[in-house]
C-alpha positions in Angstrom: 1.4 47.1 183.9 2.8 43.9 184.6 6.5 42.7 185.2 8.6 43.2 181.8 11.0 40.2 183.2 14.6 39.9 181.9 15.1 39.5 178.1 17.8 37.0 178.6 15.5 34.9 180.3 12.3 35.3 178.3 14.4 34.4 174.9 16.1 31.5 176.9 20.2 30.7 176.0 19.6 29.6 172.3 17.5 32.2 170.9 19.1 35.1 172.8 22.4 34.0 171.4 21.0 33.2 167.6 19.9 37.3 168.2 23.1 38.8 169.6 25.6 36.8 167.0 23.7 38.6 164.3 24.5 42.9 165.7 27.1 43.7 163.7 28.5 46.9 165.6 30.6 46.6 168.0 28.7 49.4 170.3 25.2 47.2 170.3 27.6 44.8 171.7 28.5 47.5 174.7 25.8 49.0 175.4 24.0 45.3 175.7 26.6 44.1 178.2 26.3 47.4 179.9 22.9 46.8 181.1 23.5 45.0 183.9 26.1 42.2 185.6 24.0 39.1 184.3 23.9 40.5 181.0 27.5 41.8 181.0 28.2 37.9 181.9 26.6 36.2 178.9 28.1 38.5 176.5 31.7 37.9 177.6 31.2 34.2 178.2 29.4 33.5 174.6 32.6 35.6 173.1 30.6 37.5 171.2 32.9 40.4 170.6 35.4 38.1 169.6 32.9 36.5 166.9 32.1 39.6 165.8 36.2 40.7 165.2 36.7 37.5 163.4 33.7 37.9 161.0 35.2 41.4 160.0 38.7 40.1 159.9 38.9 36.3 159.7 43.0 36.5 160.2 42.2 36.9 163.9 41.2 33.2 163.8 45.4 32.5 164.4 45.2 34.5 167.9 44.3 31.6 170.3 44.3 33.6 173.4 44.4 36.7 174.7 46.7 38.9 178.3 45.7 42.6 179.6 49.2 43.8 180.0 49.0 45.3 183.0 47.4 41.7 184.7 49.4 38.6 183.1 47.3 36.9 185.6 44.2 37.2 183.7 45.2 35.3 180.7 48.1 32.7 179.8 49.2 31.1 176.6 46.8 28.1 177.6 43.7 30.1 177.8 41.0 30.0 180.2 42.1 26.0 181.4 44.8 27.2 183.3 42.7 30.4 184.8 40.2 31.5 186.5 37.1 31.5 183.8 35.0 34.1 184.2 38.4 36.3 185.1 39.8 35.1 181.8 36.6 35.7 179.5 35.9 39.4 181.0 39.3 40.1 179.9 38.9 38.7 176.3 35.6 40.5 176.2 37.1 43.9 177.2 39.7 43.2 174.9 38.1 42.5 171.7 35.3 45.0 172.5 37.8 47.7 172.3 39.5 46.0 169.4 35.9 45.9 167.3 35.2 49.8 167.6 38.7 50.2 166.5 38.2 47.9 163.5 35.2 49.4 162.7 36.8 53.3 163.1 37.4 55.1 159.7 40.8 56.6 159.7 42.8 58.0 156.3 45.0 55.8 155.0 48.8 56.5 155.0 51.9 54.3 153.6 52.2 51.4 156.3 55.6 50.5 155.3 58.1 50.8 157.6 61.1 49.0 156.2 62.3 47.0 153.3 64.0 43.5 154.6 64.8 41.5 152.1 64.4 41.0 148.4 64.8 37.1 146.4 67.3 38.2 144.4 69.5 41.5 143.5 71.3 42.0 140.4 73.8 45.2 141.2 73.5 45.5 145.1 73.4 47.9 147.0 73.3 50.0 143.6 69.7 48.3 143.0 68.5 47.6 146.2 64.8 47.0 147.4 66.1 50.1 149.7 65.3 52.1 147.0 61.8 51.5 146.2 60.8 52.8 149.7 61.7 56.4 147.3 58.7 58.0 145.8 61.2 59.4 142.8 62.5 56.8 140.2 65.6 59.2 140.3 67.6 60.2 143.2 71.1 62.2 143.3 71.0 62.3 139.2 71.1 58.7 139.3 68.3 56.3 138.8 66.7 54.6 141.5 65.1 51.4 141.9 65.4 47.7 142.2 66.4 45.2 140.3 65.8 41.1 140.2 68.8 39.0 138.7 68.7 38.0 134.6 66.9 34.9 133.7 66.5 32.7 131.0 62.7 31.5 132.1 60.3 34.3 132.5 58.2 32.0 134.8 60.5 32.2 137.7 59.3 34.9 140.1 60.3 37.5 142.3 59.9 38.0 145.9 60.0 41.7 147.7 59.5 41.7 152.0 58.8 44.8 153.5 58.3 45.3 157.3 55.0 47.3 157.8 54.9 50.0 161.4 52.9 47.8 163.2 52.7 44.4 163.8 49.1 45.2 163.5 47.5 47.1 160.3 44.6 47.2 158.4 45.9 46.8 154.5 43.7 48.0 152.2 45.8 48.3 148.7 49.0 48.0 147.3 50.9 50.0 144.9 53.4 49.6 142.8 55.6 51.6 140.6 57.3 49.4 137.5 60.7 50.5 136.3 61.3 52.2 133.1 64.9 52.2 132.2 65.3 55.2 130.1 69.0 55.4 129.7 68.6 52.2 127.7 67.2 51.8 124.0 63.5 51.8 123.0 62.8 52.7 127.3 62.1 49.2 128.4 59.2 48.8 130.9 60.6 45.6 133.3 57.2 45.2 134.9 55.5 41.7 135.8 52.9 39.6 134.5 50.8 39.4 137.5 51.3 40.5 141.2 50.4 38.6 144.7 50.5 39.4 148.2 51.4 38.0 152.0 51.2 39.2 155.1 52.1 37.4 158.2 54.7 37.2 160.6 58.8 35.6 161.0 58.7 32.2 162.1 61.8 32.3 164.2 60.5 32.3 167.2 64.1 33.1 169.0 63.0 36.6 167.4 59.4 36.7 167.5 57.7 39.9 166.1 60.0 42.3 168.0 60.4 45.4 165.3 64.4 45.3 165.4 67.5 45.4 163.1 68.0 41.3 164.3 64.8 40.7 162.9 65.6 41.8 159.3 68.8 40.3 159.5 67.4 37.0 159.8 65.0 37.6 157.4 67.9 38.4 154.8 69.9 35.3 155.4 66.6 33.4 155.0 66.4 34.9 151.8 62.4 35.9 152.0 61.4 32.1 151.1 58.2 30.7 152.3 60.3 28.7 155.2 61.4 31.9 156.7 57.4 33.1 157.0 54.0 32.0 158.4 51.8 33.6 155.9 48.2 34.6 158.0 47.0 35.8 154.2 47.6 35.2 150.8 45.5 37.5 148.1 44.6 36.4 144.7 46.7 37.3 141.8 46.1 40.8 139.8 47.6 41.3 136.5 50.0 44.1 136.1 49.9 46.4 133.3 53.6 46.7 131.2 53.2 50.6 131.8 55.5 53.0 134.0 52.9 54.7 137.0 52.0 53.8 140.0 49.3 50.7 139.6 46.9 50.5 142.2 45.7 47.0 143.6 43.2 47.3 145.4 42.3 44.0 148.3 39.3 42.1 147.5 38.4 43.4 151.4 40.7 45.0 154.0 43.2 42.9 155.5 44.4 42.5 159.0 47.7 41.6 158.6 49.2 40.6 161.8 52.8 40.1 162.8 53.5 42.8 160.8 55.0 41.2 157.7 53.9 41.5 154.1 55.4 40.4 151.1 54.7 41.0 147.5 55.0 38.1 145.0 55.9 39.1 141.3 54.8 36.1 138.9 55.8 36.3 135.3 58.6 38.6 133.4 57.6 40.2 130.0 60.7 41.8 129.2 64.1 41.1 128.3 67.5 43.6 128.6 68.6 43.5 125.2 72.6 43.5 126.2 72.6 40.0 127.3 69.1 39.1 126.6 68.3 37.9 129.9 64.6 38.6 131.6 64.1 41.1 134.4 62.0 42.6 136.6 62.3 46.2 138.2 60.8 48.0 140.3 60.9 51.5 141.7 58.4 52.5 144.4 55.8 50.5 146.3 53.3 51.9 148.9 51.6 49.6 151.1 48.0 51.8 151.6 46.0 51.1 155.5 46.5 52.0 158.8 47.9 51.0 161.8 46.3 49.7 165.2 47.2 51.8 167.9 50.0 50.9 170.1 47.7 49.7 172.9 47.3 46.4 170.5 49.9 44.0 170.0 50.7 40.5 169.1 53.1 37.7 170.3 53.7 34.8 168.3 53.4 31.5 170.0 54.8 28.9 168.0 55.6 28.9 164.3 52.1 27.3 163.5 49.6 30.5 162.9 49.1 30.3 166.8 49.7 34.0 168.6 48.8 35.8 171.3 46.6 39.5 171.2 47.9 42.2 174.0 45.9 44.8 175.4 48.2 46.9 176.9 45.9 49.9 177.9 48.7 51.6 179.8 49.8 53.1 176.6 48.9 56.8 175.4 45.6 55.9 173.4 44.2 59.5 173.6 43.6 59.8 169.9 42.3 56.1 169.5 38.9 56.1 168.8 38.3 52.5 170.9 39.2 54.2 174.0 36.3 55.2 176.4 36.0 58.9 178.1 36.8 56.9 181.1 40.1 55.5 179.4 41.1 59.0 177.5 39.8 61.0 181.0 39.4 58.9 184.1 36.9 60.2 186.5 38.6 62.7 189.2 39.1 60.6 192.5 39.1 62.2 195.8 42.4 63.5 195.2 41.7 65.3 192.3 38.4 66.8 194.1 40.6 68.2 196.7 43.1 69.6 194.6 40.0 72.0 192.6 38.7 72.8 196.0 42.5 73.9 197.2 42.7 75.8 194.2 39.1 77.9 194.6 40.3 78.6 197.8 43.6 79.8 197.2 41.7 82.2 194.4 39.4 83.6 197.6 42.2 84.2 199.7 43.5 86.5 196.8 40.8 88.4 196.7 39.3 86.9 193.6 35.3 87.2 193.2 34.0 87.2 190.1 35.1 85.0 186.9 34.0 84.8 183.7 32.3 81.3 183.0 35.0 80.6 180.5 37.8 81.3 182.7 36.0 80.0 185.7 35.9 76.2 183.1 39.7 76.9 182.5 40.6 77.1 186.1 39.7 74.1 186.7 42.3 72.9 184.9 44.7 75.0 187.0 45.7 76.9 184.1 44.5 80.9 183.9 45.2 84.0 185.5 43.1 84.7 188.4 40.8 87.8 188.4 41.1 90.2 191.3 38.3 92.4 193.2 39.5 95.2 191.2 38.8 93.6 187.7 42.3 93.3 186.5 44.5 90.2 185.9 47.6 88.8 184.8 46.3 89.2 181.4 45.0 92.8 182.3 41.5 91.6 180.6 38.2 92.7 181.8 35.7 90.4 183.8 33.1 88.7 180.9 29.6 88.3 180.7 28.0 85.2 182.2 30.4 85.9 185.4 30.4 83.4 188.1 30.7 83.6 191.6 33.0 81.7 194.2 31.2 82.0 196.9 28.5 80.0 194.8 30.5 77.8 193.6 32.5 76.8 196.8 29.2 77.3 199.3 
């Protein structure tokens, strides 16, 4: 049989890349630039992983370079220019790798909403806050609760509510929202909205970046939530909202990444007017922002105030239960260290006279963590040797 050569160089540049820009999981991706240094080299220089991140979730597009955390060195906010290349485009490729299996994971949604900040207008506050639409219950202490825009004479002027989301990376999904029924007024008026829109993105103060604090909101408040005070990464189209009071699910074209952490929900339209001063309204008394977060090892920076941000990989961060971590992230391989610690520990267990173990226990002691079994059969836990009992003398010899 003859030579099978090297794929790469039978398909030549062009048609090797037209084949690799077209896998669509992240782990054909890994496993390709596993194979070997030359082919670990074109993958990270081509930026395929990034390619494939920003075809799932084109909002990426704003994060113009990338930093490992625990190496600054290997990135800067002027991209590869002003480092060393192929140091620079290994770390974006181990970045976004990790980023694609996490984009591509399937978690269960949960509420992604981790604060209100600010809301256009407030008729009675703090009575009728947007504070009180992070409340599943439309009443609260025998009172009613939810929020409540200022009377208008023009139902065309809308509405804006900001919310804070838990990380200033999540995958957004849907949005609900609860419209107000004021029953302690007559014929139980329904102040809903004609139609409903949506923003995510980040604050453009860049004195206060993305940093999840109480400054943050309280420049967001004095800005007053207008489209000055945001850089919008995604707007959604407009879904009409039924006059009816239950939670109204609006479901995302696609799922979003919203980055920066921002999202803002834009109420177009008022359809019904208080009959004391006839004045429109909206109300509203519970929203849900449905997705879930990236893990903390992800993070963003913003740059400047012009949809230009930084990605972070910070993999120093606890990311046992992400599923974009590697065994060898979640459980490094022992080093030398480690080795001699199990030996010192098999030996101290001979010098006690321990013989035999169960396999079980034998598995468990490796971790440092069980009784140990003496010649005589008994143990801390008085239990009786197992079947499938295993030998030190084997093991250690």
């Amino acid at each position: 049989m003859g030579s099978s050569g090297d794929f790469l160089e039978l398909l030549g540049d062009d048609l090797s890349i037209d084949v690799l820009r077209r896998l669509d999981d992240p782990a054909d991706l890994v496993r390709f630039s596993s194979v070997s240094h030359s082919w670990h080299q074109f993958v990270a220089n081509n930026g395929f992983c990034k390619k494939l991140c920003t075809r799932m979730f084109p909002e990426l597009k704003c994060c113009s370079c990338v930093v490992e955390q625990n190496n600054l060195a290997r990135a800067s906010q002027g991209g590869p220019s002003n480092s060393n290349e192929q140091d620079y485009n290994a770390t974006e490729h181990r970045l976004f790798a990790r980023l694609a299996l996490e984009l591509k994971s399937s978690i269960k949604k949960e509420d992604c909403i981790s604060a209100a900040v600010c809301a256009s207008s407030t008729d009675n506050d703090p009575d009728e806050s947007i504070e009180n639409t992070l409340d599943s219950s439309d009443i609260v202490g025998q009172r009613p609760s939810y929020w409540s825009s200022k009377g208008v004479n023009d139902p065309d002027v809308p509405e804006m509510l900001t919310y804070r989301l838990c990380s200033k990376l999540c995958i957004i999904e849907e949005v609900n929202i609860h419209p107000f029924k004021a029953y302690f007024q007559i014929g139980h008026p329904i102040y809903s909205a004609e139609a409903v829109r949506f923003r995510m993105g980040f604050l453009k103060n860049p004195t206060y970046g993305l940093s999840h604090s109480e400054d943050e909101d309280a420049v967001a408040q004095r800005f007053g939530g207008d489209d000055d005070s945001f850089m919008w990464t995604y707007v959604s189209p407009k879904f009409p909202m039924m006059q009816e009071s239950c939670l109204q699910t609006f479901k995302l074209p696609q799922p979003v990444l919203c980055i920066g952490g921002i999202l803002q929900i834009e109420l177009l339209g008022r359809v019904q007017k208080q009959e004391m001063d006839a004045l429109y309204y909206i109300c509203v008394c519970h929203v849900q922002v449905m997705g879930r977060p990236l893990p903390p090892v992800f993070d963003v920076e913003m740059l400047s105030p012009d949809l230009n941000c930084m990605l972070k990989y910070c993999p120093q961060t606890d990311c046992s239960s992400c599923p974009c971590a590697s065994d060898e992230d979640v459980n490094p391989p022992p080093t030398r260290g480690g080795w001699l610690a199990l030996a010192a520990r098999i030996r101290q267990s001979r010098q006690l006279g321990a013989r035999v173990w169960s396999r079980a226990r034998f598995l468990n002691a490796l971790l440092g963590n069980v009784p140990v079994v003496l010649d005589d059969g008994s143990s801390s836990d008085d239990d009786d040797v197992e079947e499938g009992e295993v030998h030190i003398e084997q093991v250690v010899n």
